[in-house]
N, C-alpha and C positions, 0 to 999 in steps of 0.2 A: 748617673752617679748617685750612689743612694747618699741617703741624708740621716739626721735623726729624728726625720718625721716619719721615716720611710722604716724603719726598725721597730718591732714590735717592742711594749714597754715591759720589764724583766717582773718577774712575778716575787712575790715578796716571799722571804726565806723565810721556813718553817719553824716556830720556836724549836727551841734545843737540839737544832741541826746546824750541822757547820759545811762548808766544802772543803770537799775532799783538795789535796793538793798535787796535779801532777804536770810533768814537766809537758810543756809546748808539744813537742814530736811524739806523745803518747797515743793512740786512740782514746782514751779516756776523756780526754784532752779535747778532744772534737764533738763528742756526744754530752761533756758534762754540761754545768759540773754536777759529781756525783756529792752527794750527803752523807756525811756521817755524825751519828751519835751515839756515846756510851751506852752500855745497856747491864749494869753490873761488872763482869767481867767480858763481857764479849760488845762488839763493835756492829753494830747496824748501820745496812747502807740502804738508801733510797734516793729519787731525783723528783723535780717539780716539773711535770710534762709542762714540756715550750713547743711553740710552734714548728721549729726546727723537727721534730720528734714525731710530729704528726703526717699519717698517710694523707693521700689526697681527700680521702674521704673525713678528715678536719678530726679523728679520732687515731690514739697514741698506733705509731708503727710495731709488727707485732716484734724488728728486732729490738728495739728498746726492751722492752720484755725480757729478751733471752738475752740481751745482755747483761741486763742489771741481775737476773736467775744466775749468771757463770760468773761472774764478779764476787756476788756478795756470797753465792755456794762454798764457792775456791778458797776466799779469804777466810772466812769463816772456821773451814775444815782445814785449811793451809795453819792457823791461828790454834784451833783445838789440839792437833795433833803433834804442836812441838815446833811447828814451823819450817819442814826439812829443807834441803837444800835445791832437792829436785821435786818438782810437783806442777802436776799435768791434768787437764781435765781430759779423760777417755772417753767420756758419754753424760750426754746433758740430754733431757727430755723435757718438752713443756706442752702441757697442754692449758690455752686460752678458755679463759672461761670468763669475761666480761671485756667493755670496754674502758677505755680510760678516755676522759675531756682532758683538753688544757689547762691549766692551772693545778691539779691533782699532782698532790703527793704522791707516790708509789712507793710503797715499803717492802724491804724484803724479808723474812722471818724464817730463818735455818735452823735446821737442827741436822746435827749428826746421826744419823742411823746405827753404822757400824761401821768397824776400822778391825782392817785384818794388815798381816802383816807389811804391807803394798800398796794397800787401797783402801779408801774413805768412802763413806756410801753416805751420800746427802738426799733430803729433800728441802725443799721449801716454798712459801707461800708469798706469792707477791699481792699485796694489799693496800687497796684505798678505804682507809678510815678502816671498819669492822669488813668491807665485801672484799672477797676474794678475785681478784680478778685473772691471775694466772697459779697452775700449782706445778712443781719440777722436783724432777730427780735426778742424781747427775753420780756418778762414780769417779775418784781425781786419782792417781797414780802416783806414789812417791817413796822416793829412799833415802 
């Protein structure tokens, strides 16, 4: 029977981030919580790597990566474009390029590339502190 000796102690929230809020039955739900904070007019998400998170190898799992990449992509370009009613990720790419400890922040940093009449072309930068630790591209679908 675990205990609360037996649970790792929760890592302290990052100034000027809040959690995200979502219902019990979500996946978001089971991986958060995710973070959000204003950023002018646009909304930044990132998490504080927990243990939960981590591969065996005691460094962040590489899907935490590509999900926070499809997450904060989507919303982002779902959020720039108007917000349609249908909108779909068609293609996510990431390639890893550092590791992440526990306790680390992970920030996600989008930008819009280009928007044709159908489709959004994202990249973005997932970041502890100034290093880059993964970069993505992803195209989202919507009418």
């Amino acid at each position: 029977m675990d205990t609360a000796l037996d649970q790792p102690a929760p890592h302290p929230m990052p100034a000027g981030w809040t959690p995200e809020v979502t219902p019990d039955d979500h996946f978001v739900h089971l991986v958060g919580p995710l973070l959000t904070r204003r950023d002018g007019d646009l909304t930044r998400y990132g998490f504080v790597a927990q243990r939960k998170h981590l591969s065996r190898f005691h460094r962040l799992h590489g899907g935490m990566l590509l999900f926070l990449a499809d997450k904060s992509m989507s919303v982002t370009a779902w959020d720039l474009i108007g917000r349609p009613q249908v909108f779909a990720t068609i293609q996510l790419d990431l390639q890893f390029l550092g590791t992440v400890a526990e306790g680390s922040l992970v920030e996600a940093r989008c930008e819009l590339i280009r928007k044709t009449g159908s489709l959004a072309f994202m990249s973005g930068r997932l970041m502890v502190g100034d290093d880059i630790v993964a970069s993505a591209t992803g195209v989202w679908k919507f009418r």
